[in-house]
N, CA, C and O atoms as a GROMACS GRO file, in nm:
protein
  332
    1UNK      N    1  -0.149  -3.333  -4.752
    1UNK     CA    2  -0.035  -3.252  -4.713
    1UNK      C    3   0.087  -3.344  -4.703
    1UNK      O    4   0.084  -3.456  -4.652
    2UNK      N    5   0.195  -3.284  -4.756
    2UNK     CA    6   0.327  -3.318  -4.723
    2UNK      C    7   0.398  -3.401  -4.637
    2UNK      O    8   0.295  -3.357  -4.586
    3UNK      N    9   0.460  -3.468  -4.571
    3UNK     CA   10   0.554  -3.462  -4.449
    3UNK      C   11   0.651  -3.345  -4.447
    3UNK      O   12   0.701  -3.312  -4.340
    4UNK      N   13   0.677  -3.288  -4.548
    4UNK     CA   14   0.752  -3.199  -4.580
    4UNK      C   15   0.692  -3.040  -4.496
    4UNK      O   16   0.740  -2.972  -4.406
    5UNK      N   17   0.577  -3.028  -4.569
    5UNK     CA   18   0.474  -2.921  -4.548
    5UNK      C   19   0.459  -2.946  -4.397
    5UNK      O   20   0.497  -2.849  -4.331
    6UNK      N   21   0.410  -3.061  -4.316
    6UNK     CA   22   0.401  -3.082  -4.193
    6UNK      C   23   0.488  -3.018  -4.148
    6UNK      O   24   0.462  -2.904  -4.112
    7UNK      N   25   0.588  -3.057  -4.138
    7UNK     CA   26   0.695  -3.040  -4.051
    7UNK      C   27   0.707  -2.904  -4.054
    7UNK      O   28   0.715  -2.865  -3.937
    8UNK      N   29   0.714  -2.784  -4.156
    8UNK     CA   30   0.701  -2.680  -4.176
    8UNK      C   31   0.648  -2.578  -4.117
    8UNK      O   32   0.693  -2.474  -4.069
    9UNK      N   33   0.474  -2.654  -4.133
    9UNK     CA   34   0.364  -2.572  -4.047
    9UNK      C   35   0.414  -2.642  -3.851
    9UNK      O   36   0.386  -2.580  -3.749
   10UNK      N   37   0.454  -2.718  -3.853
   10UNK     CA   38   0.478  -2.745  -3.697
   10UNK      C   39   0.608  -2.680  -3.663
   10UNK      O   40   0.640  -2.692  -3.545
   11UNK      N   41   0.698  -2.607  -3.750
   11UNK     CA   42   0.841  -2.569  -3.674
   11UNK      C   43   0.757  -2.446  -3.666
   11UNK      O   44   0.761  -2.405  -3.550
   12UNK      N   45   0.666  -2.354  -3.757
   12UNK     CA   46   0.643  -2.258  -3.747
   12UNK      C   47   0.564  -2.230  -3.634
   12UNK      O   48   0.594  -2.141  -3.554
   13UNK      N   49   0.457  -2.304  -3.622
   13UNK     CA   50   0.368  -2.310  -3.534
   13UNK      C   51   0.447  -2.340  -3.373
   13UNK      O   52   0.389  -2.271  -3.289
   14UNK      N   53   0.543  -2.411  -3.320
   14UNK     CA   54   0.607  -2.428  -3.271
   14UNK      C   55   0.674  -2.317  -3.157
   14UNK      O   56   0.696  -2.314  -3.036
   15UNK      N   57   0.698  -2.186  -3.333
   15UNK     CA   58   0.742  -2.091  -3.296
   15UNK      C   59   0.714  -1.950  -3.237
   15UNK      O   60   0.775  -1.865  -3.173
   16UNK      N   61   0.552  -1.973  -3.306
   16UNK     CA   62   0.453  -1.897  -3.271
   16UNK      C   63   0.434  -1.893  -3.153
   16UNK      O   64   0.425  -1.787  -3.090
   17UNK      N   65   0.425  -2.004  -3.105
   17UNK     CA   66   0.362  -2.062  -2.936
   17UNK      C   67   0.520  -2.018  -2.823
   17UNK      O   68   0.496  -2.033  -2.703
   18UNK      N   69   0.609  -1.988  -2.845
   18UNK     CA   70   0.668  -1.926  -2.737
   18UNK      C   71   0.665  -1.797  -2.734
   18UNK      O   72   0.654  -1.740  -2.625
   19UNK      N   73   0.673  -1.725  -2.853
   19UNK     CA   74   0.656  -1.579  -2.894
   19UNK      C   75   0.505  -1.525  -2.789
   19UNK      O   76   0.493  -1.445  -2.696
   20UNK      N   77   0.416  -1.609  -2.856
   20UNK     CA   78   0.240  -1.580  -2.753
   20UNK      C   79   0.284  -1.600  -2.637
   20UNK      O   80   0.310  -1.505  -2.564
   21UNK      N   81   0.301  -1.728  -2.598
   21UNK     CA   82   0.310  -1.718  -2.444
   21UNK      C   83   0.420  -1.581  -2.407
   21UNK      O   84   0.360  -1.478  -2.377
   22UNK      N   85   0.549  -1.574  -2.407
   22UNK     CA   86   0.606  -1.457  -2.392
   22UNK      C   87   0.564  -1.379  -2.378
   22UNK      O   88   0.580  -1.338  -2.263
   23UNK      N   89   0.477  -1.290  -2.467
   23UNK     CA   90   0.385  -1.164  -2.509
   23UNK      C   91   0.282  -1.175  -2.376
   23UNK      O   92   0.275  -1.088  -2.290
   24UNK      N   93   0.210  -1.288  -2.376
   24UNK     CA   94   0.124  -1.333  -2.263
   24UNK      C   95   0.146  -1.268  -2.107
   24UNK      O   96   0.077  -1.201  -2.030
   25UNK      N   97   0.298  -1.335  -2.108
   25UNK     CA   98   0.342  -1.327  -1.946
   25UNK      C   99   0.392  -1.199  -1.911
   25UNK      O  100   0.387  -1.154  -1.796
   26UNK      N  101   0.452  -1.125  -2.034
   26UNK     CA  102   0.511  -1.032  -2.016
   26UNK      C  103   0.386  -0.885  -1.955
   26UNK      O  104   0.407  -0.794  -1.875
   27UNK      N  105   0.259  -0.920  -2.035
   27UNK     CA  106   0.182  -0.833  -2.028
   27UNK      C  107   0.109  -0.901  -1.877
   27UNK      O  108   0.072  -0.804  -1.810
   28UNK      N  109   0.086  -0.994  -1.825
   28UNK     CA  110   0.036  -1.019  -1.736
   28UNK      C  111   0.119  -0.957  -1.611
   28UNK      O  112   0.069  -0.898  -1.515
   29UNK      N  113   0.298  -0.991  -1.640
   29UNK     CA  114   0.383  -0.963  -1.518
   29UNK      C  115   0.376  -0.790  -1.480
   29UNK      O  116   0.388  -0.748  -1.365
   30UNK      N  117   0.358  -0.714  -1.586
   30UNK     CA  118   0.342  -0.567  -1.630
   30UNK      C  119   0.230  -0.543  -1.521
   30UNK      O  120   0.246  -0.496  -1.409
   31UNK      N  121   0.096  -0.593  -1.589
   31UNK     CA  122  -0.055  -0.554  -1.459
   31UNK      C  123  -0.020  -0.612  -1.343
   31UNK      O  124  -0.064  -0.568  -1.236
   32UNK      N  125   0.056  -0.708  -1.350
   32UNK     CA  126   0.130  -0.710  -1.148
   32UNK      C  127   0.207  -0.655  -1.078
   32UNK      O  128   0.205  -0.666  -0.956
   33UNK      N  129   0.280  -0.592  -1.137
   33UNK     CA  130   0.355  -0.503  -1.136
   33UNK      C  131   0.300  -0.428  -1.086
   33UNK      O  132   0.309  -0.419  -0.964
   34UNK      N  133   0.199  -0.319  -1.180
   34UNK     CA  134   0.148  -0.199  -1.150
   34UNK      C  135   0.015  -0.219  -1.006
   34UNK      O  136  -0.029  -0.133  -0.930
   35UNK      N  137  -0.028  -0.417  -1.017
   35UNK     CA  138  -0.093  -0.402  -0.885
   35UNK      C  139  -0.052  -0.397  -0.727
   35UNK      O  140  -0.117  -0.374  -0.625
   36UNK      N  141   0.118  -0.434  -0.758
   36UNK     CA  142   0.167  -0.444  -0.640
   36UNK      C  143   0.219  -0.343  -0.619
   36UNK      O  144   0.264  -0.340  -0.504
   37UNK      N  145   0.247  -0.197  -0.714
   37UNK     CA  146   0.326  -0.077  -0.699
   37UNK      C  147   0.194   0.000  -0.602
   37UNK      O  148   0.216   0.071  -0.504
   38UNK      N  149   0.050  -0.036  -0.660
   38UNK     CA  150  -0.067  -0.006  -0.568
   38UNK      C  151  -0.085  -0.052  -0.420
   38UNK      O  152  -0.108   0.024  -0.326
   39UNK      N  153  -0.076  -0.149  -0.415
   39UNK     CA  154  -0.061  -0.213  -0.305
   39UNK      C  155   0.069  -0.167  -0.190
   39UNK      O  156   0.054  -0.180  -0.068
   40UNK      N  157   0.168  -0.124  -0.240
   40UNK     CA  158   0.318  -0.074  -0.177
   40UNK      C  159   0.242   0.077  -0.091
   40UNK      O  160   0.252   0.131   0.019
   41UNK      N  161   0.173   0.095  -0.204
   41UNK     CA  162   0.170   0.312  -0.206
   41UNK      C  163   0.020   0.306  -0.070
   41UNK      O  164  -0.005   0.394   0.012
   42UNK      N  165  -0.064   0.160  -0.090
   42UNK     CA  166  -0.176   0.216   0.028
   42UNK      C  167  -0.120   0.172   0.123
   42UNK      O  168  -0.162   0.220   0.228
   43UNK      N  169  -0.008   0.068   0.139
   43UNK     CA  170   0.056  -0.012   0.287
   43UNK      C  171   0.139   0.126   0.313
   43UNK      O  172   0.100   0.200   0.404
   44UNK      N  173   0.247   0.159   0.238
   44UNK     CA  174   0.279   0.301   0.288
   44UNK      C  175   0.157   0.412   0.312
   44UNK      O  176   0.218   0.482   0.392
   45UNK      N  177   0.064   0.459   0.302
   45UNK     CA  178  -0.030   0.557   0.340
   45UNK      C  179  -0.067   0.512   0.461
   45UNK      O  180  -0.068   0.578   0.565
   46UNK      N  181  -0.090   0.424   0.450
   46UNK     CA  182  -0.162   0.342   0.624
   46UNK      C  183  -0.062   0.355   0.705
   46UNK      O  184  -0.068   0.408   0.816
   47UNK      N  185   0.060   0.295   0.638
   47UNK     CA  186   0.196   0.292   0.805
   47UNK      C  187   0.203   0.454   0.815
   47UNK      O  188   0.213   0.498   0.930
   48UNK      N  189   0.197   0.563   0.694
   48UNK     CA  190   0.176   0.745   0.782
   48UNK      C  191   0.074   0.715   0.891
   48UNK      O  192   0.099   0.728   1.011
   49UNK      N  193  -0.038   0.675   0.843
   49UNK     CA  194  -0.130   0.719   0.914
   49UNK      C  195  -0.145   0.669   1.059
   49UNK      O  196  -0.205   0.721   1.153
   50UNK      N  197  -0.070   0.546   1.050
   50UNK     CA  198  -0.101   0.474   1.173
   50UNK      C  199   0.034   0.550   1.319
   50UNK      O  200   0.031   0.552   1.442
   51UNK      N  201   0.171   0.615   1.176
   51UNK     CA  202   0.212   0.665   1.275
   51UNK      C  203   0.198   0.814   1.373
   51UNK      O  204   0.224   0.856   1.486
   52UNK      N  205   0.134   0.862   1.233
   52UNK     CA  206   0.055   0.982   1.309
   52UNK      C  207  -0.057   0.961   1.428
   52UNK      O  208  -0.080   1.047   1.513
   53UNK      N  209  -0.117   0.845   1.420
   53UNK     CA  210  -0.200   0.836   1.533
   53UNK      C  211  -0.155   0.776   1.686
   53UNK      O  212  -0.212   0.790   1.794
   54UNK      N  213  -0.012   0.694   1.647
   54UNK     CA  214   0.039   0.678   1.757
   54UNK      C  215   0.131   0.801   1.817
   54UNK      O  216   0.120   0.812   1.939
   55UNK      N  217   0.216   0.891   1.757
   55UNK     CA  218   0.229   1.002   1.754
   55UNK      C  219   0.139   1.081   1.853
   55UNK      O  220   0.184   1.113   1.963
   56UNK      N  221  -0.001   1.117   1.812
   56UNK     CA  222  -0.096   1.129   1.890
   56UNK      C  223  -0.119   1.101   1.987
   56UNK      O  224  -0.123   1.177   2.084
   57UNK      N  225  -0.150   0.942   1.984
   57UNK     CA  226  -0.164   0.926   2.127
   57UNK      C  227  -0.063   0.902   2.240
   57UNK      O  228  -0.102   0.856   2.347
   58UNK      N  229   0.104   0.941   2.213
   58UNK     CA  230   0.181   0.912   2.261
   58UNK      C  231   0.198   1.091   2.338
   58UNK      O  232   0.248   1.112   2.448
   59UNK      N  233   0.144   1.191   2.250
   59UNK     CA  234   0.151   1.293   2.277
   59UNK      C  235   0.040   1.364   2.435
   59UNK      O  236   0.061   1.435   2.534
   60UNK      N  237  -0.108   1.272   2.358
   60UNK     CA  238  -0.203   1.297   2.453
   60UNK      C  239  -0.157   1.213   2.577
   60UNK      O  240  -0.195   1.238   2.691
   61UNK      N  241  -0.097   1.140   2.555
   61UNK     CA  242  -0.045   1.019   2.720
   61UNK      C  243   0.026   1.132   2.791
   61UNK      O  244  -0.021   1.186   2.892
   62UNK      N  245   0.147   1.168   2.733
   62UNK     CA  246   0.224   1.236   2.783
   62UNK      C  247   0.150   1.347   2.859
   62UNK      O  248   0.147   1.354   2.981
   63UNK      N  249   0.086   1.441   2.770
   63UNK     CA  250  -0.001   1.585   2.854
   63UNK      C  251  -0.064   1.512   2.951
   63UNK      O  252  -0.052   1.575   3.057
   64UNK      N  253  -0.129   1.404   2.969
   64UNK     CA  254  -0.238   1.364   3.026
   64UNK      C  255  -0.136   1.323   3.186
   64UNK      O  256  -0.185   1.355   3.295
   65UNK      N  257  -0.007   1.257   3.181
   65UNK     CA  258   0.039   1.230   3.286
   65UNK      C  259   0.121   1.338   3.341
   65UNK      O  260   0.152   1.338   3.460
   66UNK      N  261   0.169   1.464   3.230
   66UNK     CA  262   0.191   1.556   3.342
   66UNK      C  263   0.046   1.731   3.351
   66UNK      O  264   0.043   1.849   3.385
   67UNK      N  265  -0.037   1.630   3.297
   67UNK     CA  266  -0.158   1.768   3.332
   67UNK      C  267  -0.114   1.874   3.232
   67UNK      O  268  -0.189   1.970   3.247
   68UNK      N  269  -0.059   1.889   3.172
   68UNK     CA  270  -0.017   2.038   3.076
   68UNK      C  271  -0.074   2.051   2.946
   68UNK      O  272  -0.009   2.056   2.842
   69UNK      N  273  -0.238   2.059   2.959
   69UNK     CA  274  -0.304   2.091   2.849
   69UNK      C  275  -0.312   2.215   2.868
   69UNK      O  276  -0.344   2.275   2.970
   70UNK      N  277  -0.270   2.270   2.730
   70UNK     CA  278  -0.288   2.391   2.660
   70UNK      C  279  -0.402   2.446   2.695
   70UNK      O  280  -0.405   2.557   2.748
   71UNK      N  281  -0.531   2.364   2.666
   71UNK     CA  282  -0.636   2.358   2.672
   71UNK      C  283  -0.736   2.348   2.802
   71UNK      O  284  -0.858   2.346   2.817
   72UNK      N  285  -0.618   2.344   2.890
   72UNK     CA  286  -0.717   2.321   3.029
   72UNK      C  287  -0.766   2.404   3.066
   72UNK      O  288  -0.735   2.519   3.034
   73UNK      N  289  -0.872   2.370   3.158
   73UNK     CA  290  -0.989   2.480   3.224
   73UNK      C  291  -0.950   2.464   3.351
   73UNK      O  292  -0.919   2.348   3.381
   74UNK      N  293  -0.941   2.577   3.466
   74UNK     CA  294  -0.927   2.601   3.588
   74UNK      C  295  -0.988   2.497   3.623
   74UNK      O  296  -1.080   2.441   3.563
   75UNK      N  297  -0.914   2.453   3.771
   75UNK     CA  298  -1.008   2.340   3.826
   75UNK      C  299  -1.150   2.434   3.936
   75UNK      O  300  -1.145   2.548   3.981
   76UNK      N  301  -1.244   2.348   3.946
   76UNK     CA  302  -1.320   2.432   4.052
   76UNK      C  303  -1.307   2.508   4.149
   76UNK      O  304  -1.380   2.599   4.187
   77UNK      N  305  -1.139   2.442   4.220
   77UNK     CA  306  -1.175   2.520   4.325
   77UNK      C  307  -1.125   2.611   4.303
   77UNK      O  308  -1.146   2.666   4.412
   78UNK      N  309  -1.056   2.700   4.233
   78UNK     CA  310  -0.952   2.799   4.206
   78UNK      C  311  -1.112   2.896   4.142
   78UNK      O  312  -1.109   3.018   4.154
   79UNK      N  313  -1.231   2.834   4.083
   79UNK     CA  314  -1.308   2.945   4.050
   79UNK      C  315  -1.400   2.974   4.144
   79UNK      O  316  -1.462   3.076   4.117
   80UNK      N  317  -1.437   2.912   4.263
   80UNK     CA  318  -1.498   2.923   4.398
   80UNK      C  319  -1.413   3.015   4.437
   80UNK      O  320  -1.468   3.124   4.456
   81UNK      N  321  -1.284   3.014   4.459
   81UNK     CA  322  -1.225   3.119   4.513
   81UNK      C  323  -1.260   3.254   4.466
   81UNK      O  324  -1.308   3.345   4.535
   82UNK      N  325  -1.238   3.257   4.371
   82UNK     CA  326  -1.242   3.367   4.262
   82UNK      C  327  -1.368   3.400   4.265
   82UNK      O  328  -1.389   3.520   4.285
   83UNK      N  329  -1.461   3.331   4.252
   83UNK     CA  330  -1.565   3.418   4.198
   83UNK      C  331  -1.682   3.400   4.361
   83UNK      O  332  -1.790   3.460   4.366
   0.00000   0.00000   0.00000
């Protein structure tokens, strides 16, 4: 082979090798992308969820310190009376 030809196949080859890598990173940065758009969407589902449960229990504190469940049952002695 050449020096001529060398030099040829190495500018080409040269050229090849940033084009691949490029192509490479681009498709790698793409699947990170789409793993961190995953990662965004379950950290947001969790911070709903976590605020619905404090929500909750900020709600049950509250009934609980002034007694005003919906849900309450007569206390005993009010059904001794009664019944």
């Amino acid at each position: 082979m050449s020096t001529r030809e060398e030099e040829r196949d190495l500018l080409v080859n040269t050229r090849e090798i940033p084009s691949a890598l490029y192509l490479y990173v681009k498709k790698w940065t793409a699947q990170l992308a789409i793993l961190i758009q995953h990662a965004v969407n379950e950290v947001d589902a969790l911070r709903k969820v976590w605020e619905m449960e404090t929500n909750l229990n900020s709600w049950l504190n509250f009934q609980e310190k002034n007694q005003k469940y919906p849900f309450q049952c007569p206390s005993p002695s009010l059904i001794h009376v009664v019944g």
